[in-house]
HTML snippet that shows the backbone in 3Dmol.js (N, CA, C, O; Angstrom):
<script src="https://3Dmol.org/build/3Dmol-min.js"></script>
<div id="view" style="width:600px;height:400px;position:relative"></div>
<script>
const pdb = `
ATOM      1  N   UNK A   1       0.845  -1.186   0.000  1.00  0.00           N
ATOM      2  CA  UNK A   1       0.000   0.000   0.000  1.00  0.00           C
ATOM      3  C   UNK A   1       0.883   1.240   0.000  1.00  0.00           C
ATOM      4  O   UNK A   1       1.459   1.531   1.049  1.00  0.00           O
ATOM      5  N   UNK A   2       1.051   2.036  -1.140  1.00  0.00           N
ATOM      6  CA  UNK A   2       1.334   3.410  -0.860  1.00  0.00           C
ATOM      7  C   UNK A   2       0.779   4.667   0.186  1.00  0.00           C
ATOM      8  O   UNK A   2      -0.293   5.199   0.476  1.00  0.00           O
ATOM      9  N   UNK A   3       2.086   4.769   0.515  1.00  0.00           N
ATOM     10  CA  UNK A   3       1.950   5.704   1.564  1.00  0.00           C
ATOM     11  C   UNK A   3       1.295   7.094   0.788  1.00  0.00           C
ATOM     12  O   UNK A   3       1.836   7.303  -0.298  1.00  0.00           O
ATOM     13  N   UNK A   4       0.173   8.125   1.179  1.00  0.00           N
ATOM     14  CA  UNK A   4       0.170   9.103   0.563  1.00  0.00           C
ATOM     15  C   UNK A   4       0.842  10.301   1.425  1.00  0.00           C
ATOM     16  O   UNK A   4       1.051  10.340   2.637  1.00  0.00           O
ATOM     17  N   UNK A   5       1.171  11.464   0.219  1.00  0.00           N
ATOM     18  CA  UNK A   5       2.129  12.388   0.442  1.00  0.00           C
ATOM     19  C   UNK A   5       1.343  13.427   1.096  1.00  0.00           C
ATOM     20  O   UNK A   5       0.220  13.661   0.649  1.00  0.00           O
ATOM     21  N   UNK A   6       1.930  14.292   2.420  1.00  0.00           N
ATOM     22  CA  UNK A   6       1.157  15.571   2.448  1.00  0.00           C
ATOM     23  C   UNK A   6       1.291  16.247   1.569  1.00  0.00           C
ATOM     24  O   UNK A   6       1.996  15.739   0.697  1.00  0.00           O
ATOM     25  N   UNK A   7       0.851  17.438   1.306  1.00  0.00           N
ATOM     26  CA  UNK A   7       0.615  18.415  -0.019  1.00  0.00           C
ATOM     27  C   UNK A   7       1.279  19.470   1.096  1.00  0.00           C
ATOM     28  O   UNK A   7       1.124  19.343   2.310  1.00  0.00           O
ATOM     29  N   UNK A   8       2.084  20.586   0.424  1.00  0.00           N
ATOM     30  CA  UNK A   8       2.410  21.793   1.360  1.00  0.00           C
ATOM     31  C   UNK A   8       1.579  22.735   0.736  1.00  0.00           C
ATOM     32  O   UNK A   8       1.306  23.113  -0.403  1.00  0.00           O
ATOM     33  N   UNK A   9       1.144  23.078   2.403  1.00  0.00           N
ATOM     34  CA  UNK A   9       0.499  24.168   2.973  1.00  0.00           C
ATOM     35  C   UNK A   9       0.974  25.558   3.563  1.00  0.00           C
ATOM     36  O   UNK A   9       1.486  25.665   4.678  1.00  0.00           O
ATOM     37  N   UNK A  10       0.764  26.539   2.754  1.00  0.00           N
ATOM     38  CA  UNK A  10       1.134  28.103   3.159  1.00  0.00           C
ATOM     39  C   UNK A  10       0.457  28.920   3.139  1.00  0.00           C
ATOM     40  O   UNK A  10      -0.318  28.871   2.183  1.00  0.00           O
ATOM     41  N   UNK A  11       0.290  30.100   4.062  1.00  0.00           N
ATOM     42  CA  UNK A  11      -0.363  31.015   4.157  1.00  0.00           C
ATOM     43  C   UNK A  11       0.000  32.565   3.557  1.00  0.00           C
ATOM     44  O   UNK A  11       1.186  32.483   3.237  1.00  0.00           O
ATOM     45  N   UNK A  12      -0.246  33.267   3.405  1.00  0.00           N
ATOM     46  CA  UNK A  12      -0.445  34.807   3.001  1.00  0.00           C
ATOM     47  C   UNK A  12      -0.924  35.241   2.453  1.00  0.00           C
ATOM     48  O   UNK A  12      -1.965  34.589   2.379  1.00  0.00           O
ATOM     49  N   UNK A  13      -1.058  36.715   1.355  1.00  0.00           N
ATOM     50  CA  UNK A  13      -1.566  37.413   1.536  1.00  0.00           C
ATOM     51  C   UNK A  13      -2.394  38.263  -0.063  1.00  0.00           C
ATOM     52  O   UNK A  13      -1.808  39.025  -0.831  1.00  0.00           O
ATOM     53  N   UNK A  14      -3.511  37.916  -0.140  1.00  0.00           N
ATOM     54  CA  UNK A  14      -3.825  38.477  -1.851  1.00  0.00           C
ATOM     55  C   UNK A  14      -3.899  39.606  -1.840  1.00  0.00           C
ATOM     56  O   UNK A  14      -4.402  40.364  -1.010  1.00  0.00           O
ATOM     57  N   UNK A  15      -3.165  39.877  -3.199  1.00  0.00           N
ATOM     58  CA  UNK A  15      -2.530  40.987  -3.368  1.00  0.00           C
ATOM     59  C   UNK A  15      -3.204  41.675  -4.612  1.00  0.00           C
ATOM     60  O   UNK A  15      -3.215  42.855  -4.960  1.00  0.00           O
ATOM     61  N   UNK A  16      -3.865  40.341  -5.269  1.00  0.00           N
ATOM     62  CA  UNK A  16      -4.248  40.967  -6.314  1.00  0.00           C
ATOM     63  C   UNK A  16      -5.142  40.263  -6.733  1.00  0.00           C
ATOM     64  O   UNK A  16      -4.782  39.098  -6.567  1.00  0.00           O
ATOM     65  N   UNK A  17      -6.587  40.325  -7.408  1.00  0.00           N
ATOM     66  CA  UNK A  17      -7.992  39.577  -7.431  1.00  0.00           C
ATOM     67  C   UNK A  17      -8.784  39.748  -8.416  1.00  0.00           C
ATOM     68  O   UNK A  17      -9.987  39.528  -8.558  1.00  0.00           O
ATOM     69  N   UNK A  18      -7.378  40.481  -9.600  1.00  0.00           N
ATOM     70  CA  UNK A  18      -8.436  41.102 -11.017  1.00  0.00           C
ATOM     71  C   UNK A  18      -8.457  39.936 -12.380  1.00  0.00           C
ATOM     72  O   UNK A  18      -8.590  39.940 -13.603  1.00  0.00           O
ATOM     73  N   UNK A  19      -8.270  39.153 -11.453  1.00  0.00           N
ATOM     74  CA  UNK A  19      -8.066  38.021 -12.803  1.00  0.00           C
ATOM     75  C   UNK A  19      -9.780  37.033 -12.190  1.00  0.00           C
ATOM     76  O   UNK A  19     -10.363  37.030 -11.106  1.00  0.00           O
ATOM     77  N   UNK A  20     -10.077  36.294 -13.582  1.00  0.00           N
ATOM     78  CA  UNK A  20     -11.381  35.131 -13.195  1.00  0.00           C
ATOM     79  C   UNK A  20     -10.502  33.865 -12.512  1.00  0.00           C
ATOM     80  O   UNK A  20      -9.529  33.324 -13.038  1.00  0.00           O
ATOM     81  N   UNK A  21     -11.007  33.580 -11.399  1.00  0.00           N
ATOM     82  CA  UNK A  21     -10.973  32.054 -10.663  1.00  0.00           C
ATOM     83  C   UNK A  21      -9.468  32.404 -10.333  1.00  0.00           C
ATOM     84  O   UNK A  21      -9.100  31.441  -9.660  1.00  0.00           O
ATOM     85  N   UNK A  22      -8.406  33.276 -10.453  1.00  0.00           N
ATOM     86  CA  UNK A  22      -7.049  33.266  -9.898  1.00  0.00           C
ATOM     87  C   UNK A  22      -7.229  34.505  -9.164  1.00  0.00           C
ATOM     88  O   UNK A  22      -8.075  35.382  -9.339  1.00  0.00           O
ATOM     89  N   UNK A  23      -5.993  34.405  -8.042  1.00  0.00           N
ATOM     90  CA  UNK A  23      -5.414  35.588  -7.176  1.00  0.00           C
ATOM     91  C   UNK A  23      -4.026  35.473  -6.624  1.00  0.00           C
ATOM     92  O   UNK A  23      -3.614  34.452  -6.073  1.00  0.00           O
ATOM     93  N   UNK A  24      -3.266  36.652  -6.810  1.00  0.00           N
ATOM     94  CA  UNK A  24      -2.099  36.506  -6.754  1.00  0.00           C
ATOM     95  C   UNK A  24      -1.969  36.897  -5.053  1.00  0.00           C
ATOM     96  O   UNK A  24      -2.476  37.727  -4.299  1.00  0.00           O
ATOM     97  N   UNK A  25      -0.959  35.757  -4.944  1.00  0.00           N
ATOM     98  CA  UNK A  25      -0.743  35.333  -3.022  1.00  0.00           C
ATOM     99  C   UNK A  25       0.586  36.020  -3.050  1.00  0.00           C
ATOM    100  O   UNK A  25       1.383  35.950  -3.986  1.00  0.00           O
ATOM    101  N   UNK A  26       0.727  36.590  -2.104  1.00  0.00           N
ATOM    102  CA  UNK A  26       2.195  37.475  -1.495  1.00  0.00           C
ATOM    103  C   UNK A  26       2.530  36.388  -0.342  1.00  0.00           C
ATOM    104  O   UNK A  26       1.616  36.228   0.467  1.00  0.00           O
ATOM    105  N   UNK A  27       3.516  35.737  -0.173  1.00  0.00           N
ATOM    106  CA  UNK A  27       4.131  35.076   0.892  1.00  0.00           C
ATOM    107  C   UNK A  27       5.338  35.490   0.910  1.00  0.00           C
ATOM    108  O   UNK A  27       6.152  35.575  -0.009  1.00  0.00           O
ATOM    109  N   UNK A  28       5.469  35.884   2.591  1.00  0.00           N
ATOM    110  CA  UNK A  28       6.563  36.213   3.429  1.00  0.00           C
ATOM    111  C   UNK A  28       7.635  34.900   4.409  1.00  0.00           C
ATOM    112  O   UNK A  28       7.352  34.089   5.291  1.00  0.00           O
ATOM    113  N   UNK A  29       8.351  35.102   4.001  1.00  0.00           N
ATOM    114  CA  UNK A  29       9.332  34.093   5.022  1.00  0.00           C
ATOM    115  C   UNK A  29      10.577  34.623   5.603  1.00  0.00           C
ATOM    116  O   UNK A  29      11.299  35.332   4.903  1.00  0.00           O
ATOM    117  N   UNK A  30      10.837  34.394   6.601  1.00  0.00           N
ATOM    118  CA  UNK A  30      12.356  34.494   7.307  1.00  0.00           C
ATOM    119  C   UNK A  30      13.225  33.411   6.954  1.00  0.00           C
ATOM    120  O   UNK A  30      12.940  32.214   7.012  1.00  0.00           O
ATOM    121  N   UNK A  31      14.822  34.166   6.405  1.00  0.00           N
ATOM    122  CA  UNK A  31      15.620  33.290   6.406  1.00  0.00           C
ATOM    123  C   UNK A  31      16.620  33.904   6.782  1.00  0.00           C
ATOM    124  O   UNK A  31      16.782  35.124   6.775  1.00  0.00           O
ATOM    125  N   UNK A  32      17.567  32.838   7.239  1.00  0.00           N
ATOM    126  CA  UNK A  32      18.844  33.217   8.431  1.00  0.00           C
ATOM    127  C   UNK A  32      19.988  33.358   7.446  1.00  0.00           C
ATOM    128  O   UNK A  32      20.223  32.500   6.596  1.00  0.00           O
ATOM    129  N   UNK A  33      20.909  34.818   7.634  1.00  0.00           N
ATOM    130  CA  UNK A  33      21.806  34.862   6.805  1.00  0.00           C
ATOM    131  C   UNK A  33      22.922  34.277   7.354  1.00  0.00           C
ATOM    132  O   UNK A  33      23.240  34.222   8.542  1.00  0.00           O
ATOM    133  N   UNK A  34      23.605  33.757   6.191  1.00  0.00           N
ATOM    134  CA  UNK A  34      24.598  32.879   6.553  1.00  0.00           C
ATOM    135  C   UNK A  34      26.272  33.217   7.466  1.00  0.00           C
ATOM    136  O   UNK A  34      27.005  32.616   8.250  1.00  0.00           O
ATOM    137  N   UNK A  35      26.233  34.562   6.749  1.00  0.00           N
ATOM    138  CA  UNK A  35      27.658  34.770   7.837  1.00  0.00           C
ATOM    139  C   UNK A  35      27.663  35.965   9.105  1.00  0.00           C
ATOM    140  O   UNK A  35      28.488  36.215   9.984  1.00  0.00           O
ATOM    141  N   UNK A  36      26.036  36.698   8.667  1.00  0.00           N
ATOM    142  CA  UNK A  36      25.516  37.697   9.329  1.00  0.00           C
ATOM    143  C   UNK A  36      24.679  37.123  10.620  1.00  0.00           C
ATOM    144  O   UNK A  36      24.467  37.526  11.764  1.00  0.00           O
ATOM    145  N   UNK A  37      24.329  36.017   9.874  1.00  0.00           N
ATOM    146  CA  UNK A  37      23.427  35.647  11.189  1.00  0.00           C
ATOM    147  C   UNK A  37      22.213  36.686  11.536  1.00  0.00           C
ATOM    148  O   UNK A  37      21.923  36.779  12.729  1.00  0.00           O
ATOM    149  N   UNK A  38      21.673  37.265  10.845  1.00  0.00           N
ATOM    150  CA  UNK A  38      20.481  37.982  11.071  1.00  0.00           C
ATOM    151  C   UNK A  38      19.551  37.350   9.897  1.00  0.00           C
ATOM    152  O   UNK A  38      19.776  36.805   8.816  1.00  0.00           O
ATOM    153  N   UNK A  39      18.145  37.769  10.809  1.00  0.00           N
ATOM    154  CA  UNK A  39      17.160  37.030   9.890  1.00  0.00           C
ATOM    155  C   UNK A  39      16.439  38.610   8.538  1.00  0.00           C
ATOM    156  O   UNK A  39      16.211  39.818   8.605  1.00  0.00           O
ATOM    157  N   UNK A  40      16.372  37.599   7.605  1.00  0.00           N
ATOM    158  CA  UNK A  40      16.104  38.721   6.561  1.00  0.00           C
ATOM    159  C   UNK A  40      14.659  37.960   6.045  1.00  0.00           C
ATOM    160  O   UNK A  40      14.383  36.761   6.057  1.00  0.00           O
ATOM    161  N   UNK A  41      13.826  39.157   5.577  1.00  0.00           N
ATOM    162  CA  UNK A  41      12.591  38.678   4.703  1.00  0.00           C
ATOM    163  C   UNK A  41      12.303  38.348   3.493  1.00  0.00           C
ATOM    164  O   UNK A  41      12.318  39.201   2.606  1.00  0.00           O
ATOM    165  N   UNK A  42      12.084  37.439   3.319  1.00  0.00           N
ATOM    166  CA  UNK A  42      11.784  36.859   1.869  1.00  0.00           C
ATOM    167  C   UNK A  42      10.671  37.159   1.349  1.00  0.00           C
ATOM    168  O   UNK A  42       9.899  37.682   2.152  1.00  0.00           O
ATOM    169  N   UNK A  43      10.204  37.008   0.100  1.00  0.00           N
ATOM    170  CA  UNK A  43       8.660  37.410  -0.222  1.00  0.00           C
ATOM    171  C   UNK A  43       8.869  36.712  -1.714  1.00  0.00           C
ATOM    172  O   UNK A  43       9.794  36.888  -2.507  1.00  0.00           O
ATOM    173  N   UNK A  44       7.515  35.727  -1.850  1.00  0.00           N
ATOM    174  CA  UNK A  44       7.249  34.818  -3.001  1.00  0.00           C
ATOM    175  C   UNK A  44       5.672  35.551  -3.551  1.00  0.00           C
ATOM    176  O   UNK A  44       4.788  36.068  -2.868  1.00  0.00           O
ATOM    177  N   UNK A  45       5.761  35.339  -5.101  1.00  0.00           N
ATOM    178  CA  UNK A  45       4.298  35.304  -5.399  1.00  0.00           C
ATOM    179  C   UNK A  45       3.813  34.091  -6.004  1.00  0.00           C
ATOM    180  O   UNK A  45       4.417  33.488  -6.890  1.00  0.00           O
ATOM    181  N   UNK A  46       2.671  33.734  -5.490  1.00  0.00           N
ATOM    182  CA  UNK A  46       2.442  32.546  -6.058  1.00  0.00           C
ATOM    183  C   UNK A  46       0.535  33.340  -6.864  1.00  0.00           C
ATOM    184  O   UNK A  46      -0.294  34.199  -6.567  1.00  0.00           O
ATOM    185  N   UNK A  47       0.751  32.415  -7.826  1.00  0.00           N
ATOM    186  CA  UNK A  47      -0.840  33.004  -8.762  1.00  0.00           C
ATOM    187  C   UNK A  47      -1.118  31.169  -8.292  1.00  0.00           C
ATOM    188  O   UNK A  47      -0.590  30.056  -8.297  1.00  0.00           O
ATOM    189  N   UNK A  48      -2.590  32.076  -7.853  1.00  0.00           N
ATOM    190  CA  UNK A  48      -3.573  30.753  -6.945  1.00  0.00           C
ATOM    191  C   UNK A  48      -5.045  30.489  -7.896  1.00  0.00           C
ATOM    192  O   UNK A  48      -5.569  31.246  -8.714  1.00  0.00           O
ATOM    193  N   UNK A  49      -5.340  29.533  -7.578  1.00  0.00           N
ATOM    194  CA  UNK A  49      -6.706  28.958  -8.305  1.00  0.00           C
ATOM    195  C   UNK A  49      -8.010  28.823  -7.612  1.00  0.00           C
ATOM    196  O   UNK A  49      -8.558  27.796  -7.212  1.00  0.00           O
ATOM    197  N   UNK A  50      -8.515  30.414  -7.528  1.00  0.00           N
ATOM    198  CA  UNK A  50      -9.746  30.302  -6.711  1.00  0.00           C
ATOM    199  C   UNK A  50     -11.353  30.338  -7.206  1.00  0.00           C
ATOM    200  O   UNK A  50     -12.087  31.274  -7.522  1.00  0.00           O
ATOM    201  N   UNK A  51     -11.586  28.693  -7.117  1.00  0.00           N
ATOM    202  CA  UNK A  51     -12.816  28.354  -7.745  1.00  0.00           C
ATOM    203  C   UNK A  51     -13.812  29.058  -8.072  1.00  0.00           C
ATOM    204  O   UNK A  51     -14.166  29.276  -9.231  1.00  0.00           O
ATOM    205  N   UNK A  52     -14.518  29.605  -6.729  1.00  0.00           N
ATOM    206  CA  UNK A  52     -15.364  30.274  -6.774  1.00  0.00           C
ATOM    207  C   UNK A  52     -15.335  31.774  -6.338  1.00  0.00           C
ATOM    208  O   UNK A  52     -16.300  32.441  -5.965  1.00  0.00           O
ATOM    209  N   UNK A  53     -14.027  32.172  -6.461  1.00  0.00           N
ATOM    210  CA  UNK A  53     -14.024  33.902  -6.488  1.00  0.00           C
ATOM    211  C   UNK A  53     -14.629  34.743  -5.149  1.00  0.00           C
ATOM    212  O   UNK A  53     -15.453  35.655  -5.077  1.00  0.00           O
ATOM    213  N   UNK A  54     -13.766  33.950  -4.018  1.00  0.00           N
ATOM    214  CA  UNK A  54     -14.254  34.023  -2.905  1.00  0.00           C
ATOM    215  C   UNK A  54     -13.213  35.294  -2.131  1.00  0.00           C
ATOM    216  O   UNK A  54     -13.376  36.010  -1.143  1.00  0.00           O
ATOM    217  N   UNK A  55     -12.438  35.186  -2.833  1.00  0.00           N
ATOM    218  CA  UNK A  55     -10.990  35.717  -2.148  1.00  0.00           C
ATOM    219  C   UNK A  55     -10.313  37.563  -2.284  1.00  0.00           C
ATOM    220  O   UNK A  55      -9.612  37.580  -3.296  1.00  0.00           O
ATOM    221  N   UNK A  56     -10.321  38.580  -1.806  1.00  0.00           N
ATOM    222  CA  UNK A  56     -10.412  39.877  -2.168  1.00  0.00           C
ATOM    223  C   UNK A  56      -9.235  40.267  -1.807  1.00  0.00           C
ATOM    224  O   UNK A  56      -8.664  39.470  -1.063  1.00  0.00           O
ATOM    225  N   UNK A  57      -8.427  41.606  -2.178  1.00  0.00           N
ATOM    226  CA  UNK A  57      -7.471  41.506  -1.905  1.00  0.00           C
ATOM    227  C   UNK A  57      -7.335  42.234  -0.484  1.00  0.00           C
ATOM    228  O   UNK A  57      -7.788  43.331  -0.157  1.00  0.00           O
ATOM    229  N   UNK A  58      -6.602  41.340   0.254  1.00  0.00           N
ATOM    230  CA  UNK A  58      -5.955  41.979   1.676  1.00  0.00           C
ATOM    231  C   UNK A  58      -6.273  40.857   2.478  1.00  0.00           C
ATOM    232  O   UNK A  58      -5.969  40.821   3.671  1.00  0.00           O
ATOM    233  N   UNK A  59      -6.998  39.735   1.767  1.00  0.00           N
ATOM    234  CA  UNK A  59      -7.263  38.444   2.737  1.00  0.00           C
ATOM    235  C   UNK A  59      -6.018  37.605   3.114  1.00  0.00           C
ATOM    236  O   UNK A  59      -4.968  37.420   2.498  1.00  0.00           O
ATOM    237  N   UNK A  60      -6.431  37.174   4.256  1.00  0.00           N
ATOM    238  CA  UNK A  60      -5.398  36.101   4.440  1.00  0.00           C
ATOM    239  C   UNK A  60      -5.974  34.606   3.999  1.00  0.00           C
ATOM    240  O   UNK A  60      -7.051  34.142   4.375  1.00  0.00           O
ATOM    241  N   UNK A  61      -5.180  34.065   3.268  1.00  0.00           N
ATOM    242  CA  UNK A  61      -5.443  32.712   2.667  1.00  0.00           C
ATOM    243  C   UNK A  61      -4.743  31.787   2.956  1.00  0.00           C
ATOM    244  O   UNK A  61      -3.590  32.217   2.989  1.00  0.00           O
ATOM    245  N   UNK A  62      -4.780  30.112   3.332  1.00  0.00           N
ATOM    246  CA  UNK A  62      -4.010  29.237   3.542  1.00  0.00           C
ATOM    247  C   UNK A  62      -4.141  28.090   2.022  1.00  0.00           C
ATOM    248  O   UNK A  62      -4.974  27.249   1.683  1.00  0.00           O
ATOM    249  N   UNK A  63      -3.036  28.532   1.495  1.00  0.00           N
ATOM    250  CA  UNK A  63      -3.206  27.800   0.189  1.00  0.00           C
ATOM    251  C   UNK A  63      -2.275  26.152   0.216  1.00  0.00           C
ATOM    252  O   UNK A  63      -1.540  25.671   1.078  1.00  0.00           O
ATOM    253  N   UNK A  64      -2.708  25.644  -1.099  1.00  0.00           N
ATOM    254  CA  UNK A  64      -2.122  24.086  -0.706  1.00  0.00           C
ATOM    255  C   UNK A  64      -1.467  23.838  -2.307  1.00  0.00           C
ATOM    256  O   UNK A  64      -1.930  24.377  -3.313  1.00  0.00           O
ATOM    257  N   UNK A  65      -0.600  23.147  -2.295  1.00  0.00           N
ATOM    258  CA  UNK A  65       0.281  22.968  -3.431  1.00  0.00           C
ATOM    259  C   UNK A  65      -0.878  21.863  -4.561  1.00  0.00           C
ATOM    260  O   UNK A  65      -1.446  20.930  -3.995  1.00  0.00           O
ATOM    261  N   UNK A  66      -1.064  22.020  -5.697  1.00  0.00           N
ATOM    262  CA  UNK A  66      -1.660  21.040  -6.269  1.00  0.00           C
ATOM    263  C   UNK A  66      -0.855  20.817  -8.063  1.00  0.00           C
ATOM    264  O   UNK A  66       0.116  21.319  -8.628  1.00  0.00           O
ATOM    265  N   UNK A  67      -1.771  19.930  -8.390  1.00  0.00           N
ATOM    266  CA  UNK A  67      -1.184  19.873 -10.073  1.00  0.00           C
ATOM    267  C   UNK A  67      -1.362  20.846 -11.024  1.00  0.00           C
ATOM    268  O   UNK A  67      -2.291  21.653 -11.065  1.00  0.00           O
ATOM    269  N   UNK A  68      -0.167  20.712 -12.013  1.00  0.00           N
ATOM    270  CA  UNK A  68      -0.743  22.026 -12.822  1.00  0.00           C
ATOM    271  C   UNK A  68      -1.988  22.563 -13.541  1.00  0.00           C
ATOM    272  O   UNK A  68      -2.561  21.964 -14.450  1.00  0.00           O
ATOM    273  N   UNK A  69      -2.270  23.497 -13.148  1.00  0.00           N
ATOM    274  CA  UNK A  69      -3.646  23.551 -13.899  1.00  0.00           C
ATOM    275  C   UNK A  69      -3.447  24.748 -14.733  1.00  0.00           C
ATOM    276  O   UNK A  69      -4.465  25.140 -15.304  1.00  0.00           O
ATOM    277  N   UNK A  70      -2.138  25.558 -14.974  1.00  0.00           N
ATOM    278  CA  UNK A  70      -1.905  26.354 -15.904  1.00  0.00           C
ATOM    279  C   UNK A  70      -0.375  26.682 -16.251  1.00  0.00           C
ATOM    280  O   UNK A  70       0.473  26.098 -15.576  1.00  0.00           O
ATOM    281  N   UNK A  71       0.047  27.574 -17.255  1.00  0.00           N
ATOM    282  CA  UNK A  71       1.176  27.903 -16.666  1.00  0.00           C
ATOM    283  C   UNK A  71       1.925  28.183 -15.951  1.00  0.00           C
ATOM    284  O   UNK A  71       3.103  27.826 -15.978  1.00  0.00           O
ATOM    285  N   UNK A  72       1.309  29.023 -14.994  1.00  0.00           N
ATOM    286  CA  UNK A  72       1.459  29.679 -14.029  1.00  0.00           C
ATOM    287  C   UNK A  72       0.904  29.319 -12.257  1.00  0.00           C
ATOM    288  O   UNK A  72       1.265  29.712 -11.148  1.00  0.00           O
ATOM    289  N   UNK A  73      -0.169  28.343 -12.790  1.00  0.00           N
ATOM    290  CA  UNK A  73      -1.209  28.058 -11.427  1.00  0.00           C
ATOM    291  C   UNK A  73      -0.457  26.936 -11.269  1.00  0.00           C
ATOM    292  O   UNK A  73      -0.053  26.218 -12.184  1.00  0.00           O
ATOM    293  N   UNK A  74      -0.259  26.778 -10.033  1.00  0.00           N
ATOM    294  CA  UNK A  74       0.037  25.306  -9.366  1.00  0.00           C
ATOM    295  C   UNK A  74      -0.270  25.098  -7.557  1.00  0.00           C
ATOM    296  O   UNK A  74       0.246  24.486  -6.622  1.00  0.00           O
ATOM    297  N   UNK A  75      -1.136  25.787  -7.728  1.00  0.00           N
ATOM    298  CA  UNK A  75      -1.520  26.165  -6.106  1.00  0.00           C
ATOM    299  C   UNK A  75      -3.081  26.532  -6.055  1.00  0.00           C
ATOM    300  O   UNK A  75      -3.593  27.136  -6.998  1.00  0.00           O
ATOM    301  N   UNK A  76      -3.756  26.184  -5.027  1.00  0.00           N
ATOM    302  CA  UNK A  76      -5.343  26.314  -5.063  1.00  0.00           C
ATOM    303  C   UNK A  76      -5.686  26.801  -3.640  1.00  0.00           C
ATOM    304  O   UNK A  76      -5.151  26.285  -2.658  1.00  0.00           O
ATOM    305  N   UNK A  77      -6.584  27.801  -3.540  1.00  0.00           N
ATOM    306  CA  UNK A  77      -6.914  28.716  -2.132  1.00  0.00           C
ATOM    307  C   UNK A  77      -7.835  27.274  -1.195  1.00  0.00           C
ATOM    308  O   UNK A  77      -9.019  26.991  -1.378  1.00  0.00           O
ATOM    309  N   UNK A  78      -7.066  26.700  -0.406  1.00  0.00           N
ATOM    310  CA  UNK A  78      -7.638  25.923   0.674  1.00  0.00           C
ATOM    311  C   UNK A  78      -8.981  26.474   1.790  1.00  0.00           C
ATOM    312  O   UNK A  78      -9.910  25.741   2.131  1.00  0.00           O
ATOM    313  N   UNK A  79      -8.877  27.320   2.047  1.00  0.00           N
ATOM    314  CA  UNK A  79      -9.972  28.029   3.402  1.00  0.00           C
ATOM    315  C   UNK A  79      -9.001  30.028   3.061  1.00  0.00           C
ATOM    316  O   UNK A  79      -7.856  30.337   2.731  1.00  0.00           O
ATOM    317  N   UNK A  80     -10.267  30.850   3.385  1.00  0.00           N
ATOM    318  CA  UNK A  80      -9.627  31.801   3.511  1.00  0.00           C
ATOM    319  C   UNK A  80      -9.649  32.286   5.531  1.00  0.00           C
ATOM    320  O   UNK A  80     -10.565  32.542   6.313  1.00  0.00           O
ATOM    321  N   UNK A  81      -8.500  32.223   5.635  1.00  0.00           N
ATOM    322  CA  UNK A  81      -8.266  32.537   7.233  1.00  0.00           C
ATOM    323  C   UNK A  81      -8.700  33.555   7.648  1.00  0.00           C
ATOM    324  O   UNK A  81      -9.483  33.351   8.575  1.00  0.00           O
ATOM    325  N   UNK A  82      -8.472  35.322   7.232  1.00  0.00           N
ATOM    326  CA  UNK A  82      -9.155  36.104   8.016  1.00  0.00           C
ATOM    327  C   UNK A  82      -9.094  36.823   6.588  1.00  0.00           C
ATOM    328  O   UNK A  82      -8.246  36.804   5.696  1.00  0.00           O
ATOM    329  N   UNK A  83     -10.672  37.643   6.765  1.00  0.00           N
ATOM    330  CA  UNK A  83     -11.081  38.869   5.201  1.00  0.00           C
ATOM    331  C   UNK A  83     -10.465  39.830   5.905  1.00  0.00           C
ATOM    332  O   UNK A  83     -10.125  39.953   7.082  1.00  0.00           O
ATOM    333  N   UNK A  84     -10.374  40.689   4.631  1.00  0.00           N
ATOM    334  CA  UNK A  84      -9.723  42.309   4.933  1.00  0.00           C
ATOM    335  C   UNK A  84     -11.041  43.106   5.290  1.00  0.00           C
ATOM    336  O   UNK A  84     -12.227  42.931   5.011  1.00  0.00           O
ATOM    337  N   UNK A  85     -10.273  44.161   6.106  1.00  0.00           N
ATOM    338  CA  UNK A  85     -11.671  45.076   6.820  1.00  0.00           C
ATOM    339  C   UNK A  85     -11.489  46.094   5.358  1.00  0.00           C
ATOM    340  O   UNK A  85     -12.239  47.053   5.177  1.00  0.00           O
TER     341      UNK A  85
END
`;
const viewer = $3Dmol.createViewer("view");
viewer.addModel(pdb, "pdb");
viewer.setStyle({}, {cartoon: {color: "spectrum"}});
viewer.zoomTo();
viewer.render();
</script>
């Protein structure tokens, strides 16, 4: 029996919501510099696949890695965590 794989799961932040069924996710990360030893911020965009156009920009979203479903899409909005006021 194959073992199944978790899928990775990340959170942040839409940034942008003018496209149909996509929104572009802003993710932030800390990483430790190597000879400085101070932590510096990273920032990824990922373009997400949101079904039903639930998602506005300033939400927080917990998105999940999936198959390609475009050039660009390879990620799908799981639950949105908290709406923007």
């Amino acid at each position: 029996m194959k073992k199944k794989l978790q899928k990775t799961q990340i959170t942040g932040t839409v940034v942008s919501d003018k496209m149909d069924k996509t929104v572009i996710v802003l993710v932030e990360r800390l990483v430790k510099h190597r000879f400085y030893k101070k932590y510096i911020r990273r920032r990824s965009k990922f373009a997400v696949h949101d079904e039903n156009n639930v998602c506005r920009a300033g939400d927080k979203v917990l998105i999940t890695q999936s198959r390609p479903l475009s050039k660009t899409k390879r990620w799908r909005v799981n639950k949105v965590v908290e709406k923007a006021v």
